[in-house]
C-alpha positions in Angstrom: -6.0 -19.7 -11.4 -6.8 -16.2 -12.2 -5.4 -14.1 -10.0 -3.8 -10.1 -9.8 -0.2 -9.4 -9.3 0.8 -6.6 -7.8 4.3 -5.0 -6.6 6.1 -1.7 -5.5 5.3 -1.6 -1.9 8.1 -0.5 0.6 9.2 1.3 3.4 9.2 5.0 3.3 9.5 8.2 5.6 6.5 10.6 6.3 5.9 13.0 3.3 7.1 10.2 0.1 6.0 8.3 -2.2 5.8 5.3 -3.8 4.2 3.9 -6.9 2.2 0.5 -6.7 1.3 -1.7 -10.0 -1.3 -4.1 -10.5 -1.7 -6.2 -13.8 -3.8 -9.3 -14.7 -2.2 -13.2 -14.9 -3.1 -14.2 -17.8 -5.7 -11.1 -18.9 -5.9 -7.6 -19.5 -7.3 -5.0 -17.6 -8.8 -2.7 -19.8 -12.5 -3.7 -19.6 -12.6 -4.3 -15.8 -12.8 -1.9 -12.6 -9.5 -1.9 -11.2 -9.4 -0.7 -6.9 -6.9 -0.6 -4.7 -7.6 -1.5 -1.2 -5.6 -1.9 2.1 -5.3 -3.6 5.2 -3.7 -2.6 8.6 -3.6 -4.7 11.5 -6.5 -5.5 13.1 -8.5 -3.1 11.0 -11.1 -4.1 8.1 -9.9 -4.1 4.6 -11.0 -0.1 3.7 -10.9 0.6 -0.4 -8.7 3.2 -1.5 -9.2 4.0 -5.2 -11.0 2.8 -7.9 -10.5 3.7 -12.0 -13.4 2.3 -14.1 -13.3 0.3 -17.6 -11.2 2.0 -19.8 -13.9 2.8 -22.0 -14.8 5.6 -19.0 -11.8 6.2 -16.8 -13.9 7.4 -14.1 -11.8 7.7 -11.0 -13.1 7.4 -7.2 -10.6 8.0 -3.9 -11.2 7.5 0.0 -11.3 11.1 1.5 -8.5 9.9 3.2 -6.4 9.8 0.5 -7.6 12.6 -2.0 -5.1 15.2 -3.3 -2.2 12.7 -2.4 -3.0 9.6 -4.2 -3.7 9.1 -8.1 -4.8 5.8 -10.0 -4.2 5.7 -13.4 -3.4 3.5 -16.4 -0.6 2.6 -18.4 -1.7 0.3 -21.4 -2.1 -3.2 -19.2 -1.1 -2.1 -16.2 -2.8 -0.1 -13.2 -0.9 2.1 -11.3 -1.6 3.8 -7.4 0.6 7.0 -7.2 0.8 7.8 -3.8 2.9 11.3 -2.4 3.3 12.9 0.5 2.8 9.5 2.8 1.5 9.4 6.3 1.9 6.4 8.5 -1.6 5.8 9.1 -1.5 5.1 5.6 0.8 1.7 6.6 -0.9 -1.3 5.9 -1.2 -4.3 2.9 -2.1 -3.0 0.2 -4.1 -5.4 -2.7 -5.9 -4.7 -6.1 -9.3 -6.1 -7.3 -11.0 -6.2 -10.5 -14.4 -6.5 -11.3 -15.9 -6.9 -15.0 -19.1 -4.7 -14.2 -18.6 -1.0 -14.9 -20.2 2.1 -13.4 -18.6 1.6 -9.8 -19.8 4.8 -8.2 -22.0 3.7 -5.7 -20.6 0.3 -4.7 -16.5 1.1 -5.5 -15.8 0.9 -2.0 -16.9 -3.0 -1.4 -14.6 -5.7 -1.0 -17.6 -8.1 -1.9 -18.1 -6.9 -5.3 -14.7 -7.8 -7.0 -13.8 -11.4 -8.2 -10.1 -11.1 -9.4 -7.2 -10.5 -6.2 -3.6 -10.2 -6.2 -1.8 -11.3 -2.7 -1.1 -7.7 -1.6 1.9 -5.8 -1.1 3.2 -4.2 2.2 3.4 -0.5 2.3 5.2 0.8 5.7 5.6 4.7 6.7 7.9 5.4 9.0 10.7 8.0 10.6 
């Protein structure tokens, strides 16, 4: 199966950080749209951040999350930096991929990514 794999979720206080990594099973990452989506309980999965091909690097962030959390890449792996944590920002976090480019206008949409990994809990807390 094809699949994502993700890892570096925890629990931390109000006002950390952790740093999440995704990477492909089996493929590389650098010509597919690479998001970052979460999932609290009982709410619908919301996208977080999205880093086109690596041929563009175009990023794209959730207003929600602007000026505290940063995608980037690190040769086959793609990373969510995320500071100064709030703990409405708990929830399951997962990474997608897509193979189309130019993700400005549909970034956001679950629906539009083919490759998943199986999520990884992020909890803020006192």
């Amino acid at each position: 199966q094809v699949h994502l794999d993700e890892s570096g979720g925890g629990l931390v206080q109000p006002g950390g950080s952790l740093r999440l990594s995704c990477a492909g099973s089996g493929f590389a990452l650098d010509y597919y749209a690479v998001a970052w989506f979460r999932q609290a309980p009982g709410k619908e999965r919301e996208g977080v951040s999205c880093i086109n091909r690596m041929d563009n690097g175009q990023t794209y962030y959730a207003d929600s999350v602007k000026g505290r959390f940063t995608i980037f890449r690190d040769g086959a792996t793609v990373y969510l930096q995320m500071n100064n944590l709030k703990p409405e920002d708990t929830a399951v976090y997962y990474c997608a991929a897509t193979f189309k480019s130019s993700p400005g206008a549909w970034w956001p949409d679950a629906n539009e990514y083919d490759y998943w990994g199986q999520g990884t809990q992020v909890a803020v807390s006192s």
